[in-house]
MIKOLRO-604133 format. One line per field, with one value per atom (N, C-alpha, C): residue in three letters; atom name; x, y, z. Coordinates in steps of 0.2 Angstrom, whole numbers, m for minus. Layout:
// MIKOLRO-604133
donu <- ALA/...
gufi <- CA/...
X <- X/...
Y <- Y/...
Z <- Z/...
***
This chain:
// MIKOLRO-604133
donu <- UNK/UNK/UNK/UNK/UNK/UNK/UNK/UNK/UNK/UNK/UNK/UNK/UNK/UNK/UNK/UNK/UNK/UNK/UNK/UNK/UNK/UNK/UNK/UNK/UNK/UNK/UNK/UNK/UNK/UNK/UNK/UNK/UNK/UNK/UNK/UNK/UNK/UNK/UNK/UNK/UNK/UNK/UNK/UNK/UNK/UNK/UNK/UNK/UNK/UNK/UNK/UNK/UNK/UNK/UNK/UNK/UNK/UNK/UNK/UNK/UNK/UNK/UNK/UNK/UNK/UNK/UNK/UNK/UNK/UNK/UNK/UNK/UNK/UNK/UNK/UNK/UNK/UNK/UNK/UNK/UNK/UNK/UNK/UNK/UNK/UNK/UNK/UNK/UNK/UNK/UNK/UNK/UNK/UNK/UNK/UNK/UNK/UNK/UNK/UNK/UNK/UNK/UNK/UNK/UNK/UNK/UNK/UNK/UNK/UNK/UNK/UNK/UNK/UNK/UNK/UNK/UNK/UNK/UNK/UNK/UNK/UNK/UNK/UNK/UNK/UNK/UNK/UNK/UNK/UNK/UNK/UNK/UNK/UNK/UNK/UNK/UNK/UNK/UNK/UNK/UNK/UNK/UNK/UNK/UNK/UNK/UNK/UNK/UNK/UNK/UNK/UNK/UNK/UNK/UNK/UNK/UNK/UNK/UNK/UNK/UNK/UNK/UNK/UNK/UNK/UNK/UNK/UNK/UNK/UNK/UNK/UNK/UNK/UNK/UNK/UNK/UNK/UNK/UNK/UNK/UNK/UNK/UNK/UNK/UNK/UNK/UNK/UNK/UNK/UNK/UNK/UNK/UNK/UNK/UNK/UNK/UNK/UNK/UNK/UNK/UNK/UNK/UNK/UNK/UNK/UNK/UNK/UNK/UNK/UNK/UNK/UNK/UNK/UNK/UNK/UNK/UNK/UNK/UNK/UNK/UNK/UNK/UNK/UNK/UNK/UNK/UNK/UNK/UNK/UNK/UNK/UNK/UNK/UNK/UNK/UNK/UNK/UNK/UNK/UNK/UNK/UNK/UNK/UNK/UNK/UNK/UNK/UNK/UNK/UNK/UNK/UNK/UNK/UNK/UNK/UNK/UNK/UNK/UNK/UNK/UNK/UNK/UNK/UNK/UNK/UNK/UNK/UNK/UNK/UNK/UNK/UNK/UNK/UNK/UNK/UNK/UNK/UNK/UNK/UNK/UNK/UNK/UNK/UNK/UNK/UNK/UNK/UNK/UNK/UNK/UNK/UNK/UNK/UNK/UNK/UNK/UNK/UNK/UNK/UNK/UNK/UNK/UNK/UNK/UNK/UNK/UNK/UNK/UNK/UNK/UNK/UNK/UNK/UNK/UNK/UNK/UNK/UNK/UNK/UNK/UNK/UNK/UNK/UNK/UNK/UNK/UNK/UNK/UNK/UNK/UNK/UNK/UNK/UNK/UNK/UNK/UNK/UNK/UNK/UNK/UNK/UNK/UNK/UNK/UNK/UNK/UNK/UNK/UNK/UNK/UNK/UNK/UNK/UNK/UNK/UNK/UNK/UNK/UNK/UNK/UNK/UNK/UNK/UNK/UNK/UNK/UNK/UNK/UNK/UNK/UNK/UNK/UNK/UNK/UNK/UNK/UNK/UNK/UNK/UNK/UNK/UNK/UNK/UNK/UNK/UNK/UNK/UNK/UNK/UNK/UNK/UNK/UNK/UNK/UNK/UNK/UNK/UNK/UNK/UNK/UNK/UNK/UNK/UNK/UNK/UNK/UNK/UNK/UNK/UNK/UNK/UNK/UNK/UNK
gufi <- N/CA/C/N/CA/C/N/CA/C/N/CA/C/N/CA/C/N/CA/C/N/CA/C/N/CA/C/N/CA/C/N/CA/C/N/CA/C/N/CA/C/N/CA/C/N/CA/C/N/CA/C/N/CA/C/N/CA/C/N/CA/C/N/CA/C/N/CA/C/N/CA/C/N/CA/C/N/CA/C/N/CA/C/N/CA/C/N/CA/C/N/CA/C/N/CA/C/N/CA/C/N/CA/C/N/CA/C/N/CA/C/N/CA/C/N/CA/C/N/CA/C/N/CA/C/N/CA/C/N/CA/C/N/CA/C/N/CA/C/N/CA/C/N/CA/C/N/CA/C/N/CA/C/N/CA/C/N/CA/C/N/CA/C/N/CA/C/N/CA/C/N/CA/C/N/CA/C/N/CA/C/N/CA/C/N/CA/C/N/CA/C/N/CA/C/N/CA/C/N/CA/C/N/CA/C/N/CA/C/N/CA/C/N/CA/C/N/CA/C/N/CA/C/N/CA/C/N/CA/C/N/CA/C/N/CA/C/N/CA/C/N/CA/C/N/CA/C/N/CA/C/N/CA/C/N/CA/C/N/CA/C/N/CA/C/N/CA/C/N/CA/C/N/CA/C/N/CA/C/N/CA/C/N/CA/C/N/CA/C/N/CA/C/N/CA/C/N/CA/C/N/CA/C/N/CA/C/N/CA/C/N/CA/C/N/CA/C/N/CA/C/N/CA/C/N/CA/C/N/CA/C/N/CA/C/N/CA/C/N/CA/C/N/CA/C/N/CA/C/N/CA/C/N/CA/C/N/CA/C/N/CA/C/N/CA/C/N/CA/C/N/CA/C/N/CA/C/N/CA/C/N/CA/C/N/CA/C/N/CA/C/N/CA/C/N/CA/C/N/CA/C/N/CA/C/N/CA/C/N/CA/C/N/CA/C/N/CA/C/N/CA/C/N/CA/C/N/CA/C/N/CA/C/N/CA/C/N/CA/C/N/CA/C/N/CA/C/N/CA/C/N/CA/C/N/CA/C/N/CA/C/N/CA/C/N/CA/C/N/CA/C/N/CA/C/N/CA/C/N/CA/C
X <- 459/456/459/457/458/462/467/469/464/457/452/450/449/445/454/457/463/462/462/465/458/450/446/446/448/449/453/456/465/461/457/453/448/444/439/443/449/453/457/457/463/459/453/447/445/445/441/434/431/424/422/423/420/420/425/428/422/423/417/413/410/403/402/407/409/407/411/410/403/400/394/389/389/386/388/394/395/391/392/390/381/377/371/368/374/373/375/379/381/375/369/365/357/360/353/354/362/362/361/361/362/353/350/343/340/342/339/343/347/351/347/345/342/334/330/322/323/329/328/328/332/333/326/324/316/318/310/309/308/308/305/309/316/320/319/317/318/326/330/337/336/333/334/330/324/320/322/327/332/335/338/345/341/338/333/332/328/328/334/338/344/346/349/351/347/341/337/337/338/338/344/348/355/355/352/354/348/344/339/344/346/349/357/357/365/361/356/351/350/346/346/353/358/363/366/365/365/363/357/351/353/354/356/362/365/373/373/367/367/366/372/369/366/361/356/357/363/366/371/375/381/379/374/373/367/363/357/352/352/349/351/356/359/358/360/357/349/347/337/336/341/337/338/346/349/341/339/336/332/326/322/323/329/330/329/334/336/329/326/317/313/314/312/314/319/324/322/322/318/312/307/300/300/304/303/306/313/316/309/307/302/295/293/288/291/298/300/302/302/300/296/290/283/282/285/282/284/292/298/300/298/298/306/308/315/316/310/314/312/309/310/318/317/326/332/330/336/334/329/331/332/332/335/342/344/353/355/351/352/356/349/350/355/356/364/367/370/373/375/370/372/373/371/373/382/381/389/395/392/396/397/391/393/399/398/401/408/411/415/418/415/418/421/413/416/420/425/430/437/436/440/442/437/435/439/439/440/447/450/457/462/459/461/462/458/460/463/465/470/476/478/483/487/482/483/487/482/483/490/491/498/503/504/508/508/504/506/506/509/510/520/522/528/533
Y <- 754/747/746/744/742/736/733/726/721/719/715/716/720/720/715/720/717/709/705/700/695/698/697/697/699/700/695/694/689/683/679/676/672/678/676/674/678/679/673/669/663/656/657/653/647/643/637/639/635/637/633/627/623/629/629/635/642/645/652/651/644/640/640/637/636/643/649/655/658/656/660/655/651/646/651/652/653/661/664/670/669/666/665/661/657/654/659/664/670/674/677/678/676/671/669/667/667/664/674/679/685/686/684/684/682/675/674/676/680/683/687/692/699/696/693/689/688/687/684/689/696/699/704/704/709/713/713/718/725/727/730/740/740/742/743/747/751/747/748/744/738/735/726/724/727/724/726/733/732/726/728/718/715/712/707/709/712/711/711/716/715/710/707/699/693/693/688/690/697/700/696/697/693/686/682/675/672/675/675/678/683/685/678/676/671/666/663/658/657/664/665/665/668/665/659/655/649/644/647/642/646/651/652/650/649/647/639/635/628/626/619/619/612/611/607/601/604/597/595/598/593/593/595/594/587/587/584/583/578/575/581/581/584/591/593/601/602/596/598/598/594/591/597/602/608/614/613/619/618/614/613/615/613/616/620/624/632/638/635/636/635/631/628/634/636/638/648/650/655/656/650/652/651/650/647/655/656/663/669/667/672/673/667/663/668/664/666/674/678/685/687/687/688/686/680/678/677/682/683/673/670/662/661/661/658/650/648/639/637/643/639/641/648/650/646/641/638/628/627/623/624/632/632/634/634/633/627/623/616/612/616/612/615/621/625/622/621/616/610/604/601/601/604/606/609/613/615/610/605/600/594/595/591/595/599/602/603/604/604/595/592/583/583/587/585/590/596/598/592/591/586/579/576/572/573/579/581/584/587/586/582/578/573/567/568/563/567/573/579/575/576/575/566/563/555/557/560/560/565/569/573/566/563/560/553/551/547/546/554/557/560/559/561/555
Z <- m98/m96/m89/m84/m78/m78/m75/m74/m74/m69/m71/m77/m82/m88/m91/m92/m97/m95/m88/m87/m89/m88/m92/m99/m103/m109/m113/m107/m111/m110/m105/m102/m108/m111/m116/m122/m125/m128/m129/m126/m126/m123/m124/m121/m128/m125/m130/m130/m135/m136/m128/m128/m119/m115/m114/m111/m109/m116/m115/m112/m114/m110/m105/m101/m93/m90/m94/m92/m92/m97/m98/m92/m92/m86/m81/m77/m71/m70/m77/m75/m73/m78/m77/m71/m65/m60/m57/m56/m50/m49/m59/m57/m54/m56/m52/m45/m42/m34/m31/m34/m33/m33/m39/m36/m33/m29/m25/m18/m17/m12/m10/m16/m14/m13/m17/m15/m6/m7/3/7/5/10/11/4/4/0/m3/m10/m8/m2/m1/m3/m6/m8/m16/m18/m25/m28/m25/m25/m28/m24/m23/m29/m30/m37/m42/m45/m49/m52/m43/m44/m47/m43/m43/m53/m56/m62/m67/m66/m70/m70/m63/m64/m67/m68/m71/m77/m82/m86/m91/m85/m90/m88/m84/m84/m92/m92/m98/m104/m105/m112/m111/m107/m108/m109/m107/m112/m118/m119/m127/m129/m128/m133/m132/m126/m129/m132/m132/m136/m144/m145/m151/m156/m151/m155/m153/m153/m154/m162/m160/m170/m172/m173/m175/m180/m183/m188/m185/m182/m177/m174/m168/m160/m160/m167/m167/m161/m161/m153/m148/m147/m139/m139/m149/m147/m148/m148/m146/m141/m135/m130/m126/m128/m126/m125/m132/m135/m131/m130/m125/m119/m115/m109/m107/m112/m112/m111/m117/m118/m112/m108/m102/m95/m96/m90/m92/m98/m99/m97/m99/m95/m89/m86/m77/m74/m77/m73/m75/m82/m81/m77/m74/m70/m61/m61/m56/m54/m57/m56/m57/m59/m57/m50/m50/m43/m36/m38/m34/m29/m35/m32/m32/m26/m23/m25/m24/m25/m33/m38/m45/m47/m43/m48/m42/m37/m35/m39/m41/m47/m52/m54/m60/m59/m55/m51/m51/m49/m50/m56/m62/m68/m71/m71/m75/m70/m64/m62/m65/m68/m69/m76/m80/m89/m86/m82/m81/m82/m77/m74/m79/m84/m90/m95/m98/m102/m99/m93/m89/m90/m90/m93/m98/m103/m111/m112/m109/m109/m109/m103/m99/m105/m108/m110/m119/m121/m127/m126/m122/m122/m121/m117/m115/m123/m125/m131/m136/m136/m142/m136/m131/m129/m131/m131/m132/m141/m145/m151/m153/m151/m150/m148/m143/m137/m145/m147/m153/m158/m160/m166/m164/m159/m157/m160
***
């Protein structure tokens, strides 16, 4: 194993579930900012439209596993409004490579953007009170 993979490894391995989240977010916004890299510079490269699908390939399969590992009796509300999204953000990356559309998959960047930047608080927000609860238990 390569030092990246090991430091990778230790990374997921030592990762809060938030955590994992953030990661899989990042990865699905690297590739959709890599699809629309390559949509810009021309399809016209047997290369590029590879890219171009492998990366919408996997931003779509880290959807599905988002939307799958939502759970509908804790999340209630929040894991429906999820599930829809997710569902939502599926059909458009599939919209958008058919139709090589650059600006559905940069507001589908958008909105992983801003589910990121939530989940990223309620990290913040949820250790933030283990440490209150630690600090009052001393």
């Amino acid at each position: 194993m390569s030092p990246a993979e090991v430091y990778l490894k230790n990374m997921v391995e030592n990762a809060n579930p938030i955590q994992l989240l953030l990661m899989l977010y990042d990865k699905a916004l690297g590739c959709i900012e890599d699809s629309i890299e390559v949509i810009e510079k021309g399809l016209n490269n047997p290369q590029n439209v590879k890219r171009k699908a492998e990366n919408l390939t996997k931003a779509m399969d880290i959807l599905i596993v988002l939307k799958s590992s939502l759970d509908s009796k804790k999340g209630q509300e929040i894991a429906g409004n999820l599930d829809e999204i997710y569902e939502i953000l599926i059909n458009e990356i599939v919209r958008a490579n058919m139709k090589n559309d650059v600006e559905i998959l940069r507001k589908i960047k958008v909105i992983l953007e801003e589910l990121r930047e939530a989940w990223e608080e309620a990290e913040k927000n949820v250790f933030k009170k283990e440490e209150v609860v630690l600090k009052s238990d001393e």
